[in-house]
C-alpha positions as CSV (number, residue, x, y, z in Angstrom):
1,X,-53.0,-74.0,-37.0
2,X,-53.7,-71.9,-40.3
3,X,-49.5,-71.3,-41.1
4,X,-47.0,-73.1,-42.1
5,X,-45.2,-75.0,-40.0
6,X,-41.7,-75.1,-42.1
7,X,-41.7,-71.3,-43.0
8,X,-43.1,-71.0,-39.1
9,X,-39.6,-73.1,-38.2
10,X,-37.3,-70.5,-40.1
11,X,-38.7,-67.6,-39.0
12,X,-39.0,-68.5,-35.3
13,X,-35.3,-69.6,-35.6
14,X,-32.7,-67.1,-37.1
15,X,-29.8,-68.3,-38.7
16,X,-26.9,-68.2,-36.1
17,X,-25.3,-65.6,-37.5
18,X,-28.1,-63.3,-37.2
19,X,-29.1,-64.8,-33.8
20,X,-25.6,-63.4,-33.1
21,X,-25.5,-60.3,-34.8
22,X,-28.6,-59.7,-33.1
23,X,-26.7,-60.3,-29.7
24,X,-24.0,-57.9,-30.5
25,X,-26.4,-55.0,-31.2
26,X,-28.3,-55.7,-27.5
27,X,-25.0,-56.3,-25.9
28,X,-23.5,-52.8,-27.3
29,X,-26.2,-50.9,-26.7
30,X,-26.0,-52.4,-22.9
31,X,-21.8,-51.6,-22.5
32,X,-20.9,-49.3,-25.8
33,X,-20.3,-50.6,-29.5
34,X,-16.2,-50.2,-28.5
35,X,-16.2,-53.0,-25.8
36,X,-18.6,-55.3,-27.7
37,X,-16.2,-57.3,-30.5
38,X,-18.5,-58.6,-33.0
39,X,-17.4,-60.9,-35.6
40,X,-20.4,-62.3,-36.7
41,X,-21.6,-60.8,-39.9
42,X,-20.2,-60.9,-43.6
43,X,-21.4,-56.8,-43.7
44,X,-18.3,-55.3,-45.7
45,X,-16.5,-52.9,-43.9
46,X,-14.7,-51.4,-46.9
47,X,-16.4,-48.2,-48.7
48,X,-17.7,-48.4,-51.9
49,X,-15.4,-47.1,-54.7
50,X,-16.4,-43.2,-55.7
51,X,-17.5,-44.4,-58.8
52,X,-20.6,-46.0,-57.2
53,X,-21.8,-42.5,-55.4
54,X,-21.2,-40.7,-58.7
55,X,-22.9,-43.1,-60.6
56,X,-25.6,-42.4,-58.5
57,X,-25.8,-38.7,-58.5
58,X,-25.2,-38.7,-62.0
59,X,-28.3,-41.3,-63.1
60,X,-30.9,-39.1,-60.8
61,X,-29.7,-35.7,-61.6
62,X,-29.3,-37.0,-66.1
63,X,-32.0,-39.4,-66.4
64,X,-35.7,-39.6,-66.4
65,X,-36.9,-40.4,-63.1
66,X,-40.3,-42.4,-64.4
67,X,-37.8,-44.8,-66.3
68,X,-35.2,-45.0,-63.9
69,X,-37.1,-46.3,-60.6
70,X,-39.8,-48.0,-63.5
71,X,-39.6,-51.6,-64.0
72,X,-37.0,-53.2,-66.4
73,X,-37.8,-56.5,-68.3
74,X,-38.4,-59.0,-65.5
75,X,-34.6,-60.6,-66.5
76,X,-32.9,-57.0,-66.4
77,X,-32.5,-54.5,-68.7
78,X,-31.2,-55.7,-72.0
79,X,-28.0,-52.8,-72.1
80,X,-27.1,-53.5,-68.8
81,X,-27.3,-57.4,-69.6
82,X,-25.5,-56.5,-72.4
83,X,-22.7,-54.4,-70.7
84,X,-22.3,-57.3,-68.3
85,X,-22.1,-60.1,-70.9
86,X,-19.4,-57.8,-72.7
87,X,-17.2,-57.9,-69.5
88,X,-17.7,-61.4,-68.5
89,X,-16.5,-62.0,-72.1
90,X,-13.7,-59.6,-72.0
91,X,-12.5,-60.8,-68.3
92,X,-12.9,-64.8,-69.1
93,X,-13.1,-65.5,-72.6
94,X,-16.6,-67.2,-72.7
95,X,-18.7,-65.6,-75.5
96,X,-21.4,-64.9,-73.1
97,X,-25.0,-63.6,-74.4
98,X,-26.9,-61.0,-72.8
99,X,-30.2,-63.5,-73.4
100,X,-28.4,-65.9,-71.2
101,X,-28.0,-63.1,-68.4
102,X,-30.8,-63.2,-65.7
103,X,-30.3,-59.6,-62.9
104,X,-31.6,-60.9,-59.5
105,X,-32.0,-59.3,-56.1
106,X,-28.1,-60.4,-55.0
107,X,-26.8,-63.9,-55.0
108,X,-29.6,-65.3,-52.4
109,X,-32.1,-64.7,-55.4
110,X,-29.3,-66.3,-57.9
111,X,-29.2,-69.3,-56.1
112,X,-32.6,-69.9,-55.2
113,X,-33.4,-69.1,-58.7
114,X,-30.6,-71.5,-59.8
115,X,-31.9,-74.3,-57.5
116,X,-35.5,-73.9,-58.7
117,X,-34.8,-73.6,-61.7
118,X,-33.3,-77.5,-62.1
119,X,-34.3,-78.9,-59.2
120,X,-37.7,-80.9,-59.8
121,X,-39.7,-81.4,-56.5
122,X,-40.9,-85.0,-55.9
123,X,-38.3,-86.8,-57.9
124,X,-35.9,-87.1,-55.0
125,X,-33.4,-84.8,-56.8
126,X,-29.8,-84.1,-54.5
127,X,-27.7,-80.9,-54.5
128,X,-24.3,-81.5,-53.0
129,X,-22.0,-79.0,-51.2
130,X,-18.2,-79.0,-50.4
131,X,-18.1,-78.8,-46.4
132,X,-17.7,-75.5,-44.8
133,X,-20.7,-74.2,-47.1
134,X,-23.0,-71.4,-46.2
135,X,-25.6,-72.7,-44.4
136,X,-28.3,-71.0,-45.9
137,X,-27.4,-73.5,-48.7
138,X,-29.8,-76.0,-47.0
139,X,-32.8,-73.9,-46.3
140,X,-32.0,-72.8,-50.4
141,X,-32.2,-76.7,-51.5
142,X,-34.6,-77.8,-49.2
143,X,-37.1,-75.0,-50.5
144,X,-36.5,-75.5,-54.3
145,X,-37.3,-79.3,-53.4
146,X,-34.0,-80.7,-53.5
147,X,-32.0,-82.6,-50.3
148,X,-28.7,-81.6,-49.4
149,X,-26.3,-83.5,-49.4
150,X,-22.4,-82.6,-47.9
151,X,-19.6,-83.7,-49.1
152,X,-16.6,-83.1,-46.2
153,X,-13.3,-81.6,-47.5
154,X,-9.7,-82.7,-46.9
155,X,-8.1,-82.0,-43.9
156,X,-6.0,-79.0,-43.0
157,X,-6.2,-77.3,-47.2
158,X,-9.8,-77.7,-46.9
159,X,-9.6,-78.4,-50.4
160,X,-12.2,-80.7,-52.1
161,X,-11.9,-84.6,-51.3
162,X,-12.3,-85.8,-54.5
163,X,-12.8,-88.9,-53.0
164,X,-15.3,-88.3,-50.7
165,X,-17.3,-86.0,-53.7
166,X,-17.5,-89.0,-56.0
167,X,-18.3,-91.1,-53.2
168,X,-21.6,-88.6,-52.5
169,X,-23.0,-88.7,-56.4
170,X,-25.9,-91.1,-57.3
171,X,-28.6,-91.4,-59.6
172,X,-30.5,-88.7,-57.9
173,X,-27.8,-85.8,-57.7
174,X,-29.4,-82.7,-59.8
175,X,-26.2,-80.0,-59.1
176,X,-23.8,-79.5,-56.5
177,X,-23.0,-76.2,-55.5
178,X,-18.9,-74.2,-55.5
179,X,-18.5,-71.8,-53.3
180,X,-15.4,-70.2,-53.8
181,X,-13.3,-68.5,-52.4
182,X,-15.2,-70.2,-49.5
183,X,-17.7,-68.7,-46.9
184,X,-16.8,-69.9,-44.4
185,X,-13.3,-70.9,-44.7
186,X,-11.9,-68.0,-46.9
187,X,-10.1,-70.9,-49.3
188,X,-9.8,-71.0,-52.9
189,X,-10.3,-74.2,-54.6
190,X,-6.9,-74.7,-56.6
191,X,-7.1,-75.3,-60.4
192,X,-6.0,-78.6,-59.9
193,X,-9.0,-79.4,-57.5
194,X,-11.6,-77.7,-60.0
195,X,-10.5,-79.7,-62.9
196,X,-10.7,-83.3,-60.7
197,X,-13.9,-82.2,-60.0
198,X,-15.1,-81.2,-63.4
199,X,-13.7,-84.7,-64.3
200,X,-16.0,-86.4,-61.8
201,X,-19.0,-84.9,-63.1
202,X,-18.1,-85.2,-66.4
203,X,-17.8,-89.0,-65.7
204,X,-20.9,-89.4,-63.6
205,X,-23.1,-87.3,-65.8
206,X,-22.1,-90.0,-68.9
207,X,-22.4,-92.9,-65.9
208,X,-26.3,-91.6,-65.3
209,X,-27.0,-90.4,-68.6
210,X,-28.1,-87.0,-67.5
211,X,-27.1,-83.7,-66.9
212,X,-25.2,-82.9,-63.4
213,X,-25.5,-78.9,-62.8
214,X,-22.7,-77.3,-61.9
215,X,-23.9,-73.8,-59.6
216,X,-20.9,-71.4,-59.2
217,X,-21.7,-69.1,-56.0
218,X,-19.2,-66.2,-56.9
219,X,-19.9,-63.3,-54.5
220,X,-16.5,-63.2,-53.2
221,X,-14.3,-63.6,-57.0
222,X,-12.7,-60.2,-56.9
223,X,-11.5,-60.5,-53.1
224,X,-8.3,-62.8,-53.5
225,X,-5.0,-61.9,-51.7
226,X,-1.5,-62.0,-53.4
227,X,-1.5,-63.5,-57.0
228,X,-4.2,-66.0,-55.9
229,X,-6.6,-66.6,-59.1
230,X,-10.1,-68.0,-59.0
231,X,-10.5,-70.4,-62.0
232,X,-13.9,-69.4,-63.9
233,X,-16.1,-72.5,-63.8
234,X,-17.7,-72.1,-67.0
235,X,-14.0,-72.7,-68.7
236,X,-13.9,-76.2,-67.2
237,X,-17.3,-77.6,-67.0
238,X,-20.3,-76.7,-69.7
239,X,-23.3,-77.3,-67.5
240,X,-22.3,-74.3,-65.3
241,X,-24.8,-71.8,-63.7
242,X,-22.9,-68.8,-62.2
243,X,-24.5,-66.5,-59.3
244,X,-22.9,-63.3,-59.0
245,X,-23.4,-60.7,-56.6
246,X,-22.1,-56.9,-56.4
247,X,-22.7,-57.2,-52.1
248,X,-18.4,-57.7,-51.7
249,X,-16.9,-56.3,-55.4
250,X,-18.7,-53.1,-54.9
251,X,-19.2,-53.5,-51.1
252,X,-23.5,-53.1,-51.9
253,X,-24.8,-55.7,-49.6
254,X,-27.9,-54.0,-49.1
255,X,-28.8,-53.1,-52.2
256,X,-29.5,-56.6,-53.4
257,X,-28.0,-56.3,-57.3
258,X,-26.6,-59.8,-58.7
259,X,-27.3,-62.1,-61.6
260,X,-27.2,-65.4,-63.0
261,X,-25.3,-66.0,-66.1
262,X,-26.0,-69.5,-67.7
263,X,-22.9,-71.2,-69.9
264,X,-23.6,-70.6,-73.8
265,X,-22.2,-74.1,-74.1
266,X,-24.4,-75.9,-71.8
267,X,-26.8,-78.3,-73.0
268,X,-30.2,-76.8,-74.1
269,X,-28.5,-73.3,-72.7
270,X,-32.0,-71.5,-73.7
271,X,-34.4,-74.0,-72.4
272,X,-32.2,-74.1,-68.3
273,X,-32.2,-70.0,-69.0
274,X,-36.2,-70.0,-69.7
275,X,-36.5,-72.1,-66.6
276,X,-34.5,-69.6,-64.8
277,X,-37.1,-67.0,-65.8
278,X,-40.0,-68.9,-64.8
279,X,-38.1,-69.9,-61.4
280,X,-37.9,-65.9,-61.2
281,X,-41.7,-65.2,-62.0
282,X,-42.6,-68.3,-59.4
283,X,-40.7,-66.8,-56.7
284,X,-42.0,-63.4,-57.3
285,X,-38.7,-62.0,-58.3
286,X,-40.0,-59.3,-61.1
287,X,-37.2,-57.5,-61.6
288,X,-33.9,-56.5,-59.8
289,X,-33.7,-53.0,-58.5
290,X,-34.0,-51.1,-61.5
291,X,-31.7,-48.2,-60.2
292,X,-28.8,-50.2,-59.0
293,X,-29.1,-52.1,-62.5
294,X,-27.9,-49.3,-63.7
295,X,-25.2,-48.0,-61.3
296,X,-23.4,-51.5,-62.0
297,X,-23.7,-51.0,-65.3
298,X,-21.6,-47.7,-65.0
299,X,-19.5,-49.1,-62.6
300,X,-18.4,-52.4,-64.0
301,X,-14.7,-51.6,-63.8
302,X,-14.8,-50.3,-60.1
303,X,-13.1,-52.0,-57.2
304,X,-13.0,-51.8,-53.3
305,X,-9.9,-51.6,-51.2
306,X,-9.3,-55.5,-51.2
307,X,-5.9,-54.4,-49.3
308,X,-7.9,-53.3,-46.1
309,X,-8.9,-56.5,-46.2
310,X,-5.4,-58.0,-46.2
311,X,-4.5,-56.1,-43.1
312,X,-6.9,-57.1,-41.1
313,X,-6.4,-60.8,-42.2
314,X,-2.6,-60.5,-41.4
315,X,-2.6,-58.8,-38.4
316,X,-5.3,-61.6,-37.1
317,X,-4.2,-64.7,-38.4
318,X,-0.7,-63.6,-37.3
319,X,-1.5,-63.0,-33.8
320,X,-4.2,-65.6,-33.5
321,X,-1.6,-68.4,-34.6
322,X,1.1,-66.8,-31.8
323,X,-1.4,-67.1,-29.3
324,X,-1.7,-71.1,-30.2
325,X,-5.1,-71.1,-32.3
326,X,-4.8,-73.1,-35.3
327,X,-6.5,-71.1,-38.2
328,X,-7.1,-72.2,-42.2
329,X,-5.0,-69.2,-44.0
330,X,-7.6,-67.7,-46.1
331,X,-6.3,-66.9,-49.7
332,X,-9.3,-64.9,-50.5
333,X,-13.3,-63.3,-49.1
334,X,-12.6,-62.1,-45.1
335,X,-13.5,-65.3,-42.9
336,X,-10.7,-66.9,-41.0
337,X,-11.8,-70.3,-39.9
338,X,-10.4,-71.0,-36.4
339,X,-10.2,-74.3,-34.9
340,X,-12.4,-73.9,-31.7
341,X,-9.7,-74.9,-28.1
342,X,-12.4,-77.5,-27.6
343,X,-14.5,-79.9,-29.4
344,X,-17.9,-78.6,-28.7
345,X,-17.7,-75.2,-30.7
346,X,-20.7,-74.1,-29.4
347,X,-19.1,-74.3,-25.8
348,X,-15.9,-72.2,-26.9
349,X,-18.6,-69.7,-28.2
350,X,-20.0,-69.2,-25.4
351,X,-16.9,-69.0,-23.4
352,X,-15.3,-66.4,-26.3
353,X,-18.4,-64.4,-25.1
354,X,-17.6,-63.6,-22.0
355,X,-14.7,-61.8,-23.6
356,X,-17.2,-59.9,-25.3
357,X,-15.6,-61.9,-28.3
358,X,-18.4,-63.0,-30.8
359,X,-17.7,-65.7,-33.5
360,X,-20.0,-67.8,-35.4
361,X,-19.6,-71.9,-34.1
362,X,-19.8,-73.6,-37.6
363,X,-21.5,-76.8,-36.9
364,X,-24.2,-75.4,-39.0
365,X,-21.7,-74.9,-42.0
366,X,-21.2,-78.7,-41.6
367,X,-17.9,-79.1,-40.1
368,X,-18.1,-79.3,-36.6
369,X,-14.9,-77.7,-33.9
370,X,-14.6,-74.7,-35.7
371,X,-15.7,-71.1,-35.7
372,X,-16.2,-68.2,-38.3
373,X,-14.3,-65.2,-37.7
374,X,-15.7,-62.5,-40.3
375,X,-12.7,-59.7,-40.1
376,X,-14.5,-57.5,-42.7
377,X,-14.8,-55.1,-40.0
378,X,-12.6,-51.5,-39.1
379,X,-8.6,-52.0,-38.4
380,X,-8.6,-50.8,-34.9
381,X,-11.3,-53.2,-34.1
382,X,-9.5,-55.9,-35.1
383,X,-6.7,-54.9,-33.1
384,X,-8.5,-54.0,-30.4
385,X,-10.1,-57.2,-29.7
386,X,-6.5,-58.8,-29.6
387,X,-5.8,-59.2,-25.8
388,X,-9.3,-60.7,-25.3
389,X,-8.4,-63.8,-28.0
390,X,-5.3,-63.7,-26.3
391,X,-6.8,-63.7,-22.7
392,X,-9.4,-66.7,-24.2
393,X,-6.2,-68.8,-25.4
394,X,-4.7,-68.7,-21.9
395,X,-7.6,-68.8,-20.4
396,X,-7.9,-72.8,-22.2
397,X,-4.1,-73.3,-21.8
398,X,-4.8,-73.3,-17.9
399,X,-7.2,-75.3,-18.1
């Protein structure tokens, strides 16, 4: 055979959240989109703010259209690199550079880019993640030339186990990745927890004598409930990466408009950032869409309706708990993580399917005997699909 076999593998096998969210398109076009309560997909349901439309309209009707849909330099256009380093600045007090700014295609291209970038194939290099992680995270690694390794949280907080973390570092761990708040688990790692684990690496990188990479997956910063705050990584470790993506702050998932932003204090910051360019240029990343690099730009202050959000959490954790599930209480992004009513999780899915429910079994996010729930969907959807979790609950209560 004249293909290969490992992209062959991922493309002949969806991750199971698309496999699911290709289910719930078939299924509604079989019994109606109303009765067909899909859970599956992280799509934001939320608008994005005005200012992203009139951005828009304003760039095409004001600005030359050659230049606007031409290509920017291949790591973004130096005034919108500049406008970003400015606010990241501003917002967290690291004197960022715009040559240390890198635009991508959303935070799929930041983190390949990011893993590429430090991972060096055929020396054995490791990349850990904090269990629940996205499990794209493995297909990520595994491509750069890296090996996953998963470290599994604490029970109940899902917070880091420090313990277990330190326990997972060698000779041959490159980075680990932070994912938070979490997909899939909606937590957000406390201040306390990012500082013990800044410690560990700080120790272990002196232990080793080289440099462990800290990648900071931030798609989900600005969506925090309450007066929950998301500690910004660079502030507590040096050798910080961060991957940023617009899909959730400014609800553009499809538009594929992110960057990576590389910590001025990191060791040899210009030689990892050069490496992040020639990760770019190997994977055929030229330039980030060259409109939407601009419509960030002008919309850098913008926010969506985090409190839709909020209401939908409430209302489901709320009445999910009532019913008996035992549920994670997510303090930021729009997963609640539901302990399955059986062990197999794949089982329960199936069985929440016949209710026309559809959540994601997380085996696959390496923490087995729980589902995603991805409430980033419309109010009355949530609300409608109440009876049927509650039907499912009693439904495992008789037996």
């Amino acid at each position: 055979m004249g293909y290969n076999q490992k992209m062959f593998a991922l493309g002949n096998k969806r991750s199971i959240i698309r496999e699911i969210f290709e289910y719930s398109k078939q299924r509604a076009a079989e019994i109606g989109a109303d009765k067909v309560f899909d859970f599956s997909l992280g799509n934001p349901s939320v608008p994005a703010p005005t200012e992203v439309n009139d951005a828009i309209r304003h760039l095409l009707d004001t600005q030359n259209s050659v230049l606007l849909h031409g290509y920017t330099s291949a790591q973004g256009d130096a005034n919108v690199r500049r406008a970003i380093a400015e606010r990241i600045t501003r917002d967290f007090g690291v004197e960022m550079s715009p040559d240390l700014l890198y635009m991508t295609c959303g935070a799929a291209a930041s983190l390949s880019i990011s893993l590429k970038a430090v991972i060096e194939e055929g020396q054995g290099d490791e990349c850990v993640v904090f269990a629940p992680f996205f499990t794209e995270y493995r297909v990520f690694i595994e491509n750069a030339g890296g090996k996953i390794v998963i470290s599994q949280p604490t029970e109940k907080t899902f917070q880091v186990d420090i313990a277990d973390f330190e326990s997972k570092i060698n000779e041959h761990t490159k980075a680990v990745i932070v994912n938070s708040p979490n997909n899939p688990s909606g937590v957000v790692y406390s201040e306390e927890t990012i500082r013990a684990l800044c410690a560990v690496l700080e120790r272990k990188s002196k232990e080793y004598g080289k440099v462990i990479y800290l990648i900071a997956d931030e798609p989900y910063r600005e969506l925090v409930y309450a007066d929950v705050s998301v500690p910004y990584l660079m502030n507590y470790y040096p050798n910080t990466l961060v991957c940023y993506s617009y899909s959730k702050s400014l609800s553009l998932p499809g538009e594929r408009i992110g960057y990576i932003a590389v910590c001025p204090q990191m060791e040899d910051a210009k030689s990892i950032y050069l490496a992040v360019c020639g990760a770019g240029r190997s994977l055929g990343y030229v330039c980030a869409p060259s409109l939407f690099q601009q419509v960030i730009a002008n919309c850098l202050e913008a926010k969506v309706n985090v409190e839709a959000y909020k209401k939908n959490r409430d209302l489901l954790y709320n009445s999910l708990t009532a019913y008996g599930y035992e549920c994670v209480k997510p303090d930021g992004a729009f997963y609640l993580f539901v302990r399955a009513l059986e062990k197999d999780a794949y089982r329960f899915y199936e069985a929440a399917k016949k209710h026309e429910l559809l959540v994601v079994p997380c085996d696959d996010f390496g923490v087995s005997g729980y589902v995603r729930i991805a409430y980033c969907t419309d109010y009355a959807r949530v609300k409608n699909a109440l009876p049927a979790f509650a039907a499912l609950a009693e439904e495992y209560q008789q037996k």
